[in-house]
N, CA, C and O atoms as CSV, one atom per row, in Angstrom:
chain,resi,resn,atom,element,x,y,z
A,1,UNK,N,N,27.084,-7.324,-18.338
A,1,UNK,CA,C,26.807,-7.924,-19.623
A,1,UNK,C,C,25.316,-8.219,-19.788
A,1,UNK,O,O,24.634,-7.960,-20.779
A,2,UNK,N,N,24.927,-8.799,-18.665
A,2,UNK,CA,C,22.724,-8.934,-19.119
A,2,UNK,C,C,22.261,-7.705,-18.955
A,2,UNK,O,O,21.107,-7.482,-19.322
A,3,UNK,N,N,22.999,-6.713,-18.410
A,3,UNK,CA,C,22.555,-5.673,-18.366
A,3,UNK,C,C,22.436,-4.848,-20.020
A,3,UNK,O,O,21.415,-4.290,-20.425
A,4,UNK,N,N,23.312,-4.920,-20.534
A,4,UNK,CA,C,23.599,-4.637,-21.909
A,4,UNK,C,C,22.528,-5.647,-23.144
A,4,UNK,O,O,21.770,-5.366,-24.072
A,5,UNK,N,N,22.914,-6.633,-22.623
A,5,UNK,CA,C,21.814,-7.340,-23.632
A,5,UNK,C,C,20.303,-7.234,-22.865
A,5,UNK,O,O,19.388,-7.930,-23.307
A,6,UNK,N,N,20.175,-6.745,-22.229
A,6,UNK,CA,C,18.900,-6.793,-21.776
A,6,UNK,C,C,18.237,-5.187,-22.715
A,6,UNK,O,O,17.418,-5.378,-23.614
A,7,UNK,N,N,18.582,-4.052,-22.463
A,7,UNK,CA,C,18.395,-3.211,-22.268
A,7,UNK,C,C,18.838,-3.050,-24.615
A,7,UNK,O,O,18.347,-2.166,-25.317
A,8,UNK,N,N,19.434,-3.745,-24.942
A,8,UNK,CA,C,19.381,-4.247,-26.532
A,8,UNK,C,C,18.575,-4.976,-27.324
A,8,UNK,O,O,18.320,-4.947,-28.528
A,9,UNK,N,N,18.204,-5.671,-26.366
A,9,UNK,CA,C,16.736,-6.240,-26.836
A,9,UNK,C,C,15.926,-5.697,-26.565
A,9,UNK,O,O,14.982,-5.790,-27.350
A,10,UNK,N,N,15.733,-4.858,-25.426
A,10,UNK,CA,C,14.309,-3.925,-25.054
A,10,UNK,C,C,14.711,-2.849,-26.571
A,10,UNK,O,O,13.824,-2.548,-27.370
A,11,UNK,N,N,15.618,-2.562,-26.675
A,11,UNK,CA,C,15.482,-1.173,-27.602
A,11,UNK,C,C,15.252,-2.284,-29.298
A,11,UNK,O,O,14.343,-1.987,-30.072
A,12,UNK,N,N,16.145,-3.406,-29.586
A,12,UNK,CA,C,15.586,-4.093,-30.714
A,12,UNK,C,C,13.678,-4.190,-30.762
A,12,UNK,O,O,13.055,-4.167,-31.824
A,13,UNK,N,N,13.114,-4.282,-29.586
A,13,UNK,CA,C,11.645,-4.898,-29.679
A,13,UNK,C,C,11.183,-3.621,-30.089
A,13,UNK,O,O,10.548,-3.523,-31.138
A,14,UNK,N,N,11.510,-2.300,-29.148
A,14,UNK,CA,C,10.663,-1.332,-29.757
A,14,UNK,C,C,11.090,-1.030,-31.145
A,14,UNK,O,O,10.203,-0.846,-31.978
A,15,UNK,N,N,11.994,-0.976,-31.405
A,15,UNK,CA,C,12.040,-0.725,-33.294
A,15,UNK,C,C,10.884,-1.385,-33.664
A,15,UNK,O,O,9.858,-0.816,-34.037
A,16,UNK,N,N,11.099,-3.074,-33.523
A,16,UNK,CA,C,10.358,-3.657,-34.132
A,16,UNK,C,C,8.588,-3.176,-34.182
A,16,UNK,O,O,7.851,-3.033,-35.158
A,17,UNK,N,N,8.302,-3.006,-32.647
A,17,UNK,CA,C,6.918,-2.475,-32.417
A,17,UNK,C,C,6.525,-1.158,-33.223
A,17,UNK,O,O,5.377,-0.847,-33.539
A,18,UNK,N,N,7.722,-0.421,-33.506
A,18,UNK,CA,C,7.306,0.536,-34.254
A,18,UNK,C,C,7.278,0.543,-35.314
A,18,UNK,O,O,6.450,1.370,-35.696
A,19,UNK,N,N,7.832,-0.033,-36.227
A,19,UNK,CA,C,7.795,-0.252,-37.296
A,19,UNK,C,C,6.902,-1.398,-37.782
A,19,UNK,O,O,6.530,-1.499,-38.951
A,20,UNK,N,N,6.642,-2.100,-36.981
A,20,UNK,CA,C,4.951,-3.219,-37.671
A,20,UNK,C,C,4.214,-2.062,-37.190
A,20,UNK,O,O,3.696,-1.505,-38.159
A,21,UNK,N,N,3.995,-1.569,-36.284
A,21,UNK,CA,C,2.733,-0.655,-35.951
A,21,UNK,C,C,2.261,0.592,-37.255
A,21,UNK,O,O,1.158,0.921,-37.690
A,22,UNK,N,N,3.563,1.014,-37.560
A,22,UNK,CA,C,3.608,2.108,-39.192
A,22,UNK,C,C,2.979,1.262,-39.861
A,22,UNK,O,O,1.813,1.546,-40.137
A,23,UNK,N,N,3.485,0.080,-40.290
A,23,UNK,CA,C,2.881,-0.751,-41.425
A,23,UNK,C,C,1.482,-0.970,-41.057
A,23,UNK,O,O,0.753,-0.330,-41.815
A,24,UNK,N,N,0.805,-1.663,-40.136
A,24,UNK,CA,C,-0.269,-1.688,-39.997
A,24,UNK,C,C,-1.259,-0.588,-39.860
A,24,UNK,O,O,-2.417,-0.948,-40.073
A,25,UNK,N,N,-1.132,0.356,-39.631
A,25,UNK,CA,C,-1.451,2.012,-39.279
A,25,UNK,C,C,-2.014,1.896,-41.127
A,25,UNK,O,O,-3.164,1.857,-41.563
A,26,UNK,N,N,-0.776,1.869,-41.830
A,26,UNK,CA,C,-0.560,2.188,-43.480
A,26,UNK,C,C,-1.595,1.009,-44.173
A,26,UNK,O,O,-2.392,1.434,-45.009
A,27,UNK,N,N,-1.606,0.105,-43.977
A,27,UNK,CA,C,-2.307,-0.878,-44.276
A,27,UNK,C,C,-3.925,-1.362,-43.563
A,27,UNK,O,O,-4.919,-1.616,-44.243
A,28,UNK,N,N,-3.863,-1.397,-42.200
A,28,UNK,CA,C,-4.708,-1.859,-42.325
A,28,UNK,C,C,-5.260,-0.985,-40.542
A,28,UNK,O,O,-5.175,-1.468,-39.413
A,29,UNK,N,N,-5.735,0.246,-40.931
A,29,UNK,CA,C,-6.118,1.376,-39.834
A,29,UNK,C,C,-6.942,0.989,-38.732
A,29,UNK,O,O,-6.716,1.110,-37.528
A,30,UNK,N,N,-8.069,0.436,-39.403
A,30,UNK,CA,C,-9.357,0.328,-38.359
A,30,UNK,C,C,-9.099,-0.673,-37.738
A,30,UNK,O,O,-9.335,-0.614,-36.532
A,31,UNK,N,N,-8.531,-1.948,-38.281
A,31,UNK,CA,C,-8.861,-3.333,-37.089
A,31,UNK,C,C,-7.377,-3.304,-36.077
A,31,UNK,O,O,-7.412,-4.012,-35.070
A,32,UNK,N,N,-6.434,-2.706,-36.279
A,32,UNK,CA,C,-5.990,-2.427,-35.377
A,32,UNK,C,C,-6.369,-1.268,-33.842
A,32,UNK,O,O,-6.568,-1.565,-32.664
A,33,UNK,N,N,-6.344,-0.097,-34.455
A,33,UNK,CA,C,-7.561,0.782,-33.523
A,33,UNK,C,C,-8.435,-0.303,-32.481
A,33,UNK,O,O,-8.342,-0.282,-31.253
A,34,UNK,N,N,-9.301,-1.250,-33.278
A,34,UNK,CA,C,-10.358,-1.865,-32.496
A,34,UNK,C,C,-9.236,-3.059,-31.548
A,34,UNK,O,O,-9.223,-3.155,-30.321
A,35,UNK,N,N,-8.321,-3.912,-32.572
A,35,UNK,CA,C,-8.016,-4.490,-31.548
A,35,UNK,C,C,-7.092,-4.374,-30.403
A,35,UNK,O,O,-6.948,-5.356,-29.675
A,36,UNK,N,N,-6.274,-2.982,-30.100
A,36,UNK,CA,C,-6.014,-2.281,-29.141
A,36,UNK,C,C,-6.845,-2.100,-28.240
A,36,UNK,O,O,-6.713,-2.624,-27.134
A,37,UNK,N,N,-8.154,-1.085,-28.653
A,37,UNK,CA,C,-8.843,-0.771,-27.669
A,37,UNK,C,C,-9.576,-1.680,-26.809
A,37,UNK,O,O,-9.734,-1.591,-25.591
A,38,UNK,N,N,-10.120,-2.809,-27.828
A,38,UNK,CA,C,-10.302,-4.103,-27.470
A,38,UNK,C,C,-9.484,-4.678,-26.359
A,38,UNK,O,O,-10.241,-5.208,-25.546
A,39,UNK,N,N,-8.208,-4.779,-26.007
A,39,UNK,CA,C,-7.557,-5.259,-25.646
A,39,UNK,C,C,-7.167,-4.556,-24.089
A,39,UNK,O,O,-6.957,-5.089,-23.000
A,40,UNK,N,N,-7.177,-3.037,-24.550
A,40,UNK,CA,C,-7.450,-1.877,-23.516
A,40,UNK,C,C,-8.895,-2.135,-22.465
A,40,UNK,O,O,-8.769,-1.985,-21.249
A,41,UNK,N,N,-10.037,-2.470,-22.980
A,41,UNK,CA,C,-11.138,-2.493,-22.278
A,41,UNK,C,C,-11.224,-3.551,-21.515
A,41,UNK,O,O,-11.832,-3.536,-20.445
A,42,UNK,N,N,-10.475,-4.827,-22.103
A,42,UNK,CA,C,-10.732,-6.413,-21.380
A,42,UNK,C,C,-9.710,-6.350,-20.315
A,42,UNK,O,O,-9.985,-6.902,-19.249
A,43,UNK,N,N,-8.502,-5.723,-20.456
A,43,UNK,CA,C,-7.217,-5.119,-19.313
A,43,UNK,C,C,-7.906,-4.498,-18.216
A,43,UNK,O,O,-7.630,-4.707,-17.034
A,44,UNK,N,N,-8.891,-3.661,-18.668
A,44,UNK,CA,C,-9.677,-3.022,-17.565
A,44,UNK,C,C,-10.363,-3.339,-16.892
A,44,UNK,O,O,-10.489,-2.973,-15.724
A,45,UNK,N,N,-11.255,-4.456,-17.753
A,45,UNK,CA,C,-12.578,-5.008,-16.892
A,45,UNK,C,C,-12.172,-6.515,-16.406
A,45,UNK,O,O,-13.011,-7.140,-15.758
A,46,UNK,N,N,-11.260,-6.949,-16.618
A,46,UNK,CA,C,-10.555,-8.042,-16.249
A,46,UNK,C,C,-10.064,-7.781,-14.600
A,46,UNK,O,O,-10.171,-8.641,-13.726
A,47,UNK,N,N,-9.409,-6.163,-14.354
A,47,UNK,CA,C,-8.417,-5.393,-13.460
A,47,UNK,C,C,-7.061,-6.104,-13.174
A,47,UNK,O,O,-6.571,-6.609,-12.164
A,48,UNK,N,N,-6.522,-5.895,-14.857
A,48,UNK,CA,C,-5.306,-6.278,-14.412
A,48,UNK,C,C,-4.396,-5.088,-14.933
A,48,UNK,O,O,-3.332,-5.418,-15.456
A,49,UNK,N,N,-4.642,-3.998,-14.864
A,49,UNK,CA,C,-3.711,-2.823,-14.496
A,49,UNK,C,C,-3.361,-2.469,-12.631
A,49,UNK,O,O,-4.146,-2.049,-11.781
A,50,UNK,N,N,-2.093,-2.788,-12.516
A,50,UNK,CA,C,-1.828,-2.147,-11.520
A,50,UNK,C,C,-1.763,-1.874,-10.390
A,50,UNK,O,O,-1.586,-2.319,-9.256
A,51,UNK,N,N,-2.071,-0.462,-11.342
A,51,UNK,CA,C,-3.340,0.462,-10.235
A,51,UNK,C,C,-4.602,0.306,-9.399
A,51,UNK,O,O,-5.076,0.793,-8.372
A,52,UNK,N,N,-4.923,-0.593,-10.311
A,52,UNK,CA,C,-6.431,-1.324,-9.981
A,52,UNK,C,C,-6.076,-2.505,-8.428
A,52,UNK,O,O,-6.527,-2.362,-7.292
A,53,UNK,N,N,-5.417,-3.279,-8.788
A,53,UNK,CA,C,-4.502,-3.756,-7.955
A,53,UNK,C,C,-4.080,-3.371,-6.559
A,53,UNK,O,O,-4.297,-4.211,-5.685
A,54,UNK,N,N,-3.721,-2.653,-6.339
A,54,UNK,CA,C,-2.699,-2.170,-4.807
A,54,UNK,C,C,-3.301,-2.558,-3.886
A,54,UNK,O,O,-4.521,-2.662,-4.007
A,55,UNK,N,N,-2.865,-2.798,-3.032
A,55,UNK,CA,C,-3.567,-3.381,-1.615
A,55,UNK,C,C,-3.249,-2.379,-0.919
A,55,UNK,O,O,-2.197,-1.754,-1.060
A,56,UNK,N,N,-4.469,-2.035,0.217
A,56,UNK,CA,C,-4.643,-0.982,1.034
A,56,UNK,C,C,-3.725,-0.847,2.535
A,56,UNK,O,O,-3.953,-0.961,3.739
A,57,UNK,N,N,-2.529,-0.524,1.624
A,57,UNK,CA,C,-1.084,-0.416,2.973
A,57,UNK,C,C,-1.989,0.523,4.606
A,57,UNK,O,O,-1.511,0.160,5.681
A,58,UNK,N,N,-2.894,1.353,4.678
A,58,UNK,CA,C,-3.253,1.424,6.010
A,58,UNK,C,C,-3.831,0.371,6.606
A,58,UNK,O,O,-3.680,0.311,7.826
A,59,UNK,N,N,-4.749,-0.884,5.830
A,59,UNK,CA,C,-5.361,-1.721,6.521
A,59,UNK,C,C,-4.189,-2.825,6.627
A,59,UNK,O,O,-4.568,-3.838,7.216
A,60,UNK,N,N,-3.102,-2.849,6.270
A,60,UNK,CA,C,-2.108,-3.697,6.098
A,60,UNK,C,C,-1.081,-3.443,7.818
A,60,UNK,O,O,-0.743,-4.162,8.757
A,61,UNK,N,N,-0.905,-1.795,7.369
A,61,UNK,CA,C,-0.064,-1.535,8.771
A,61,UNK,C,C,-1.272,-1.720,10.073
A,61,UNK,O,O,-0.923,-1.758,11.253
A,62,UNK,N,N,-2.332,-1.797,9.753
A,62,UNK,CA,C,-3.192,-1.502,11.444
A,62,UNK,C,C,-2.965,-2.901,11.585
A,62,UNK,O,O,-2.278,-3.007,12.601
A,63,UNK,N,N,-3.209,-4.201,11.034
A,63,UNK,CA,C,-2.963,-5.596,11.015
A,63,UNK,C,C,-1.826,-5.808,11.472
A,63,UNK,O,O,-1.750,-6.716,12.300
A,64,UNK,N,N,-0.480,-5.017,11.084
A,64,UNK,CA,C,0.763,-5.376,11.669
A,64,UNK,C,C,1.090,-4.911,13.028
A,64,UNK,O,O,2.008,-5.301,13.749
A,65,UNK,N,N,-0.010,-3.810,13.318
A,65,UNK,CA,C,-0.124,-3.235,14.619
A,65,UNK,C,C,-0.845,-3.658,15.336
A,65,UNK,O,O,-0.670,-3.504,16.545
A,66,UNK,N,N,-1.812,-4.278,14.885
A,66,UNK,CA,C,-2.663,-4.766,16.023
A,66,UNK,C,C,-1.881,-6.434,16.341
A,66,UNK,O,O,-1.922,-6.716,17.539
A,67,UNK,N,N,-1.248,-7.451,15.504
A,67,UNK,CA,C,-0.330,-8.382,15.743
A,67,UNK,C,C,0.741,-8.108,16.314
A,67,UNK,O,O,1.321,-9.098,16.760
A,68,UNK,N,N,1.321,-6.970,16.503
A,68,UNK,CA,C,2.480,-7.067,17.257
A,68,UNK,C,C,2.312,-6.432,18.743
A,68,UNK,O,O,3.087,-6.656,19.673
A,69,UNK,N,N,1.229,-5.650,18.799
A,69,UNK,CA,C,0.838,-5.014,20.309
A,69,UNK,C,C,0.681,-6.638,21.201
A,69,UNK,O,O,1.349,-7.054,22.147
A,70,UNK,N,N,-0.670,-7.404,20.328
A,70,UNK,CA,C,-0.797,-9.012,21.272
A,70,UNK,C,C,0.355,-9.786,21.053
A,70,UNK,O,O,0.397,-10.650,21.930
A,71,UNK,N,N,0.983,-9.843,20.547
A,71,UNK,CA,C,2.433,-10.297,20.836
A,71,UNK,C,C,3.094,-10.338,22.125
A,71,UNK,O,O,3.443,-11.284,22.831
A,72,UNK,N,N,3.207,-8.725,22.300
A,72,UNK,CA,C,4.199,-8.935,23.632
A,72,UNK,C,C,3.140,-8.743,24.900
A,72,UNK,O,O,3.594,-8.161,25.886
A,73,UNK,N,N,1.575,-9.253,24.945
A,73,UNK,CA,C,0.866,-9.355,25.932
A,73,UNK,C,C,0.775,-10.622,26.433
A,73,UNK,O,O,0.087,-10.844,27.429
């Protein structure tokens, strides 16, 4: 059942997103454009995509390797 309403509201929001986005597109072109991209550039230089993100799983496993070798010394 949350599975169902979950996955009904994700599909209600995108209607919604798409259809203010037409209207605004129709109405009012440029300050949307800017405040996307706007919003795109501060995501970036902020680094909160992701990708940007990941932590470096080889320096992670040599740490778990080098803690568990002195372990059993």
């Amino acid at each position: 059942m949350a599975v169902t309403v979950s996955m009904t509201l994700g599909m209600t929001g995108s209607i919604v997103g798409s259809t203010m986005a037409g209207y605004m597109i129709k109405d009012a072109c440029e300050p949307m454009f800017y405040t996307f991209g706007g919003l795109l550039i501060q995501r970036l230089v902020r680094g909160q995509f992701t990708a940007l993100n990941v932590p470096d799983l080889r320096a992670i496993a040599q740490k778990a390797a080098g803690a568990s070798s002195n372990a059993h010394v």
